[in-house]
C-alpha positions in Angstrom: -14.4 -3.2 -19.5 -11.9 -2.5 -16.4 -13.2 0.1 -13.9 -10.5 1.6 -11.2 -11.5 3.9 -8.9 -9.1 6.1 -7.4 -10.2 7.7 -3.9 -7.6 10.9 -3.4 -6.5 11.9 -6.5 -4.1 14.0 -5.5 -0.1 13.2 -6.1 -0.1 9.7 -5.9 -3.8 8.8 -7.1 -3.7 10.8 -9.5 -0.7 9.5 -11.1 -1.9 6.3 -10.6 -4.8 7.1 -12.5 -2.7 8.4 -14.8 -0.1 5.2 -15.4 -2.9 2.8 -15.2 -4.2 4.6 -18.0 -1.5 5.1 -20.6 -0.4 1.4 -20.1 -3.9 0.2 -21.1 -4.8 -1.5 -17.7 -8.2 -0.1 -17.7 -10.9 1.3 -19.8 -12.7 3.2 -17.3 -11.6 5.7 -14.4 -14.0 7.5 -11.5 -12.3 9.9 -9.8 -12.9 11.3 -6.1 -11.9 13.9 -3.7 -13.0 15.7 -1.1 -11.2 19.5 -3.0 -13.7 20.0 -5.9 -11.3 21.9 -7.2 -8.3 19.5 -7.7 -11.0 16.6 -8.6 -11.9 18.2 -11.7 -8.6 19.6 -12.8 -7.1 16.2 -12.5 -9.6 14.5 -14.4 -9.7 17.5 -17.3 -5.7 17.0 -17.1 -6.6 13.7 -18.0 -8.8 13.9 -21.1 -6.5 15.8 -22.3 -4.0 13.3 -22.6 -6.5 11.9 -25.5 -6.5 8.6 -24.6 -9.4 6.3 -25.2 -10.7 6.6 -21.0 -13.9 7.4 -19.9 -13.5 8.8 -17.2 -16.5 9.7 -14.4 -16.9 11.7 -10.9 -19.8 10.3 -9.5 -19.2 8.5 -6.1 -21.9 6.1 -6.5 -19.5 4.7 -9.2 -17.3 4.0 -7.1 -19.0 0.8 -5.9 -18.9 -0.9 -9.3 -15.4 -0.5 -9.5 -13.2 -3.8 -10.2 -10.1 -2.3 -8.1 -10.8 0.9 -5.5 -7.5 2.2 -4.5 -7.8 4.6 -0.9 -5.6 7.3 -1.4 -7.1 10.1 0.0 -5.7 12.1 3.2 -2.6 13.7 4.2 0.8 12.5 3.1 4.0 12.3 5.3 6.0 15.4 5.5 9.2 16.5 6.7 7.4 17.4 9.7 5.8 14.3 10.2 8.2 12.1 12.5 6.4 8.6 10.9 3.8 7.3 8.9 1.9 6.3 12.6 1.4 9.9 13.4 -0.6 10.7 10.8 -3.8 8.6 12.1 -5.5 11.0 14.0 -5.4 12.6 10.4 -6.2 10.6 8.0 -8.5 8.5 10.1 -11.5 11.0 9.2 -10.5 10.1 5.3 -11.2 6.5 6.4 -14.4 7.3 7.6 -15.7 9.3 4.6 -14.3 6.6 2.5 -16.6 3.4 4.4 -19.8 5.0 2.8 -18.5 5.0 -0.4 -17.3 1.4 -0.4 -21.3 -0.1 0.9 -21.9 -3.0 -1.4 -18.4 -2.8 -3.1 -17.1 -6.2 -4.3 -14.1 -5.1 -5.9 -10.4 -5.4 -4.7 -9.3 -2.8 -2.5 -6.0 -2.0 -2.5 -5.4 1.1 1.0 -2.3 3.3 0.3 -3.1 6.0 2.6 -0.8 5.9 5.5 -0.7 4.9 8.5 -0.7 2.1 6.2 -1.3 -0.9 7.6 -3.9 0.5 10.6 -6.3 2.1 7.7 -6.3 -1.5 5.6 -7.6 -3.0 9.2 -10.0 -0.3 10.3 -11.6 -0.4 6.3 -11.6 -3.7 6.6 -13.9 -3.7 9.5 -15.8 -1.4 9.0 -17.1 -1.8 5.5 -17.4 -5.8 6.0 -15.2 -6.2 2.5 -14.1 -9.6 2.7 -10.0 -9.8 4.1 -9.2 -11.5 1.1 -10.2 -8.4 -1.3 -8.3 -6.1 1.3 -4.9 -5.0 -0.2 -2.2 -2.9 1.7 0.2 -1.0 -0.5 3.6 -0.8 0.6 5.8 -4.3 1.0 6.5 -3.4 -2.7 8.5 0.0 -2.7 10.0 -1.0 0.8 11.5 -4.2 -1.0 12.5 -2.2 -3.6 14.2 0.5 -1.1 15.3 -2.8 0.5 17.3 -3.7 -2.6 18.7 -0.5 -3.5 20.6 -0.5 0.2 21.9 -4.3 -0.8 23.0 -3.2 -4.2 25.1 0.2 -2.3 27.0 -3.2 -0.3 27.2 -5.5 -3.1 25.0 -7.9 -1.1 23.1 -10.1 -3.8 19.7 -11.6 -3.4 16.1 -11.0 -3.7 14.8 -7.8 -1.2 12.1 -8.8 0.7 10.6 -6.6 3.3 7.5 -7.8 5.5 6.2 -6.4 8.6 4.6 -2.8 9.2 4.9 0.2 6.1 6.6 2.6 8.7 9.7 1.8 11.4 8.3 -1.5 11.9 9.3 -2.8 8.8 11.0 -5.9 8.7 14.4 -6.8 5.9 14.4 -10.4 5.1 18.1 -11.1 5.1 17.8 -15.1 5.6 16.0 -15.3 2.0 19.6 -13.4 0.2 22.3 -15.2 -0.6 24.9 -14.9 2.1 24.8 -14.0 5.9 24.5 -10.7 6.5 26.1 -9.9 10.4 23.7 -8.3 12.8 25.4 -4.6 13.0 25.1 -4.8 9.3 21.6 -5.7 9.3 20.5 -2.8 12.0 22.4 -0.7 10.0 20.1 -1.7 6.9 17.3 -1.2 9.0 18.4 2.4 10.3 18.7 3.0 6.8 15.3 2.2 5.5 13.1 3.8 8.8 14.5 7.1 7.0 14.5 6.5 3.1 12.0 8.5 2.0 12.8 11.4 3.8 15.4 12.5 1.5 13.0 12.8 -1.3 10.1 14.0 0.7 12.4 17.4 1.7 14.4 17.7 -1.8 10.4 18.0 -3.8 7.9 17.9 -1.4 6.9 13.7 -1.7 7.3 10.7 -3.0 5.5 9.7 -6.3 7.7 7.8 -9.0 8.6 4.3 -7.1 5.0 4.3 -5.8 2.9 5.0 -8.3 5.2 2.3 -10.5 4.9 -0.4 -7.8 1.3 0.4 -7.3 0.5 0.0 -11.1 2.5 -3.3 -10.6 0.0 -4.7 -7.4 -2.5 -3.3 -9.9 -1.8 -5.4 -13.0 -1.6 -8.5 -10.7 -5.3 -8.5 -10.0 -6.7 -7.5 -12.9 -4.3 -10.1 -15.4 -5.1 -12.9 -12.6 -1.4 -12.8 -12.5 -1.3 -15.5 -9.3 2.2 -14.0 -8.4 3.9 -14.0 -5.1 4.5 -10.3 -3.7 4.6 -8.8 -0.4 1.5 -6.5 0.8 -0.3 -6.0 3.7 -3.1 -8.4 4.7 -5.4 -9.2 7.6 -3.9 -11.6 9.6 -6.0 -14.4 11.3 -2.9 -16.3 13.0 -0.2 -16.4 10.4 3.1 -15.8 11.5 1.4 -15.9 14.9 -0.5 -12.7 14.5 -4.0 -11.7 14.9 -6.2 -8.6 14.8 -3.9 -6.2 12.4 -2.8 -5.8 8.7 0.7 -6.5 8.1 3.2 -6.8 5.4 3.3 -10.9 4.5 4.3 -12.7 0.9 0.8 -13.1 -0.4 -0.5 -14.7 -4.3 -2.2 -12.2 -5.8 -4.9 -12.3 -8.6 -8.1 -11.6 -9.8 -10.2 -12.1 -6.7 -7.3 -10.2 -4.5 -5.0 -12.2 -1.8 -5.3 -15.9 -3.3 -2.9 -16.9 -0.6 -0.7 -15.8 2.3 2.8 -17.6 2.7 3.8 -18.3 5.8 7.9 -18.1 5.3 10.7 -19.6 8.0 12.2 -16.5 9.5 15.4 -16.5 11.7 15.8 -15.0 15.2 16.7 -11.6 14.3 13.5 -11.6 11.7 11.1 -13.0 13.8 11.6 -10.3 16.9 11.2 -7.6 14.7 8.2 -9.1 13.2 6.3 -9.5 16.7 7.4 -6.0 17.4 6.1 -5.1 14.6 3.1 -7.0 15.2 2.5 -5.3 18.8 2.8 -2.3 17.6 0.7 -2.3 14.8 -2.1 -4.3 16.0 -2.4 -1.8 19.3 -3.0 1.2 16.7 -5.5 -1.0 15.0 -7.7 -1.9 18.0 -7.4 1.7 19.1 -8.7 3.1 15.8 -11.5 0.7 15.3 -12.5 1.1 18.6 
């Protein structure tokens, strides 16, 4: 029997829940939020589906969970510049969300944004081992990634490491041609602002990350060992230390198997260091 938590159930957990359910990934659900309301509608909108779920609200479930995935808090909005400025927000959802995960030795696997900073801070705080600490995002971004190559009839795989937000960092040395530096700041432009366009047409984005979540999902629990980017605690790779960030990582049962350290040219490796400074300064400030 395969248990998934899902902390936030709201557009994006709960269509999680929902996906990981219909494809037959797990057998068992418990739901949480802090709206009593939407908690119990969601999980009544699920029974109703009639699929063979149980399906629980008890938090102290939670703990017994084979895969927890953190989605609670507030998403980004129009209004909301980038994913950084929602900390002071969603930090609180962090912090409700440590009690809950005492004793947990599932795989975590933080979607709440910022991102990258709430991986770190739960991380720390809840003493879950880095290895069984998964950051969502490297996923969709790659896939955002390729969808801009595609519009330029660039071919290659899309690889995107670095921070979920305006740090993020294109891998253009892995495609198959060179791509010229006003092309790749262009790219770069491009993807800082690529959700916005669905976040003000319906209010957020749920398809491509609900569908690459369920993906990071059926990694770990098929033992998949597959190579995908997501964010992990660093401890010196690619020179960094003291944040989450998005690297190539093996993935399987037990969480991160491995993280890959890849060759990255000039271009690459300035914007990962920036994107190390500036993640690892909101890190040490929110676990401060």
């Amino acid at each position: 029997m395969v248990r998934l938590a899902v902390v936030g159930v709201g557009r994006i957990g709960g269509e999680v829940a929902y996906l990981a359910s219909a494809l037959g990934l797990v057998d068992e659900l418990v739901l949480y939020d802090s709206v009593p309301e939407l908690l119990q509608a969601q999980a009544l909108d699920l029974r109703h589906t009639g699929l063979d779920i149980e399906i629980g609200t008890s938090k102290a479930d939670i703990r017994d969970a084979d895969v927890c995935l953190f989605s609670a808090g507030l998403p980004r909005n129009p209004a909301v510049k980038t994913r950084a400025d929602l900390l002071s927000a969603n930090l609180p959802a962090a912090s409700d969300c440590v009690g809950m995960l005492r004793d947990f030795s599932g795989v975590l696997i933080t979607v709440t944004n910022p991102m990258d900073v709430n991986n770190y801070f739960l991380h720390k705080k809840t003493g879950i081992p880095k290895a069984r600490c998964i950051g969502f995002g490297g996923q969709l971004d790659s896939a955002r990634f390729g969808f801009s190559l595609s519009a330029r009839n660039i071919a290659g795989v899309p690889y995107v490491l670095g921070e979920h937000g305006d740090h993020q960092v294109p891998v253009f040395s892995r495609l198959e041609g060179a791509v010229a530096g006003p092309v790749r700041d262009e790219i770069l432009a491009e993807l800082r602002g690529s959700s916005m366009a669905v976040i003000r047409g319906k209010g957020g984005t749920v398809f491509g990350p609900a569908f690459h979540m369920t993906q990071l999902l059926r990694m770990i629990l098929t033992d998949a060992q597959k190579t995908t980017i997501c964010s992990c605690i660093l401890d010196g790779e690619y020179g960094l230390s003291g944040c989450s960030l998005g690297v190539p990582a093996k993935i399987g049962r037990e969480g991160i198997l491995k993280i890959e350290e890849w060759e990255l040219d000039a271009w690459e490796k300035r914007q990962m260091d920036e994107a190390g400074s500036f993640v690892c300064a909101l890190s040490q400030k929110a676990v401060s």
